[in-house]
N, C-alpha and C positions, 0 to 999 in steps of 0.2 A: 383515522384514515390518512389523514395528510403525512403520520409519522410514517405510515409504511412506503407509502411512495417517493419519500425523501428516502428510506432506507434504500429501495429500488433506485431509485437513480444514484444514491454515492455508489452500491453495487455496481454498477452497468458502468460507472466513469471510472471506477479503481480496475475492472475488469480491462476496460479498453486500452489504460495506463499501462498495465501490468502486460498486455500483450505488446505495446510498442515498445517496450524494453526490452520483453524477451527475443524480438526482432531487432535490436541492439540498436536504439533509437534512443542515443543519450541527450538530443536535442528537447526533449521533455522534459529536462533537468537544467533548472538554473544557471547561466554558464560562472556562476560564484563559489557555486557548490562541486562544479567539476574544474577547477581552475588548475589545480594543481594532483591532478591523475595522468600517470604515464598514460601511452596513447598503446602501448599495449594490455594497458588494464579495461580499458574503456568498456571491452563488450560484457568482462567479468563483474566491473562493478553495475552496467545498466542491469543485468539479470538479478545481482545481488538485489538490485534497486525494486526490481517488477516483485520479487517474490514477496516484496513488503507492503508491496502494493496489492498484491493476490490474496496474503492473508488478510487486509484492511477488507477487500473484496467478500471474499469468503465469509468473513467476521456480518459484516452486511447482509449475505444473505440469511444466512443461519439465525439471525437477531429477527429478521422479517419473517424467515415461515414461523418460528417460534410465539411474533405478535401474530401471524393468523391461525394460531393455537389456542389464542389468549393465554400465553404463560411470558406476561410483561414482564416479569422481575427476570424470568430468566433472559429474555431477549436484553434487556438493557446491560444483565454480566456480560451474555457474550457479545456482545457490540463493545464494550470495554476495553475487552480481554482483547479482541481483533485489532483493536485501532492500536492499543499497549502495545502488542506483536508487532504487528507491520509498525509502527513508529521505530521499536527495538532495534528492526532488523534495518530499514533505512538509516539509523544510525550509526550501526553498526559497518555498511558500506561507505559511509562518508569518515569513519576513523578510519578502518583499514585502506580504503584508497585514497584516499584527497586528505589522510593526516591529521583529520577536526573536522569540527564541522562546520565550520567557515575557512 
């Protein structure tokens, strides 16, 4: 019980992240990690940033109705596989704009 509402709430906070991003609110971002992003990149890399945050989200829900399935082994791949993703792709926005990831 407590795993699923832990699942529920990283959902509901990666969801909420991912929307202030796509609302181009780079100030939810480290200012170490955007130190070095032109200021014309800024809205391209927060979106980049939220969709990594959407699939961690997604990854969240998907893993909770699958535990109120009871199909645990599945839930814990795809919670894996979500957090992998959305790590992937936030990475992925910290090379191509900011050059590294520090």
């Amino acid at each position: 019980m407590k795993q699923n509402i832990t699942y529920a709430i990283l959902a509901i906070v990666c969801f909420v992240f991912a929307y202030g991003h796509f609302q181009g609110n780079v100030s939810l971002v480290h200012s170490y990690h955007k130190s070095r992003i032109a200021q014309k990149d800024m809205i391209a890399y927060a979106k980049t940033f939220g969709v990594g945050m959407l699939i961690i989200g997604v990854g969240c829900t998907l893993a909770l109705l699958l535990r109120l399935l009871q199909l645990y082994l599945f839930s814990d791949i795809i919670m894996f596989i979500g957090i992998f993703m959305g790590v992937l792709v936030m990475i992925y926005a910290q090379f191509k704009y900011n050059h590294g990831i520090f």
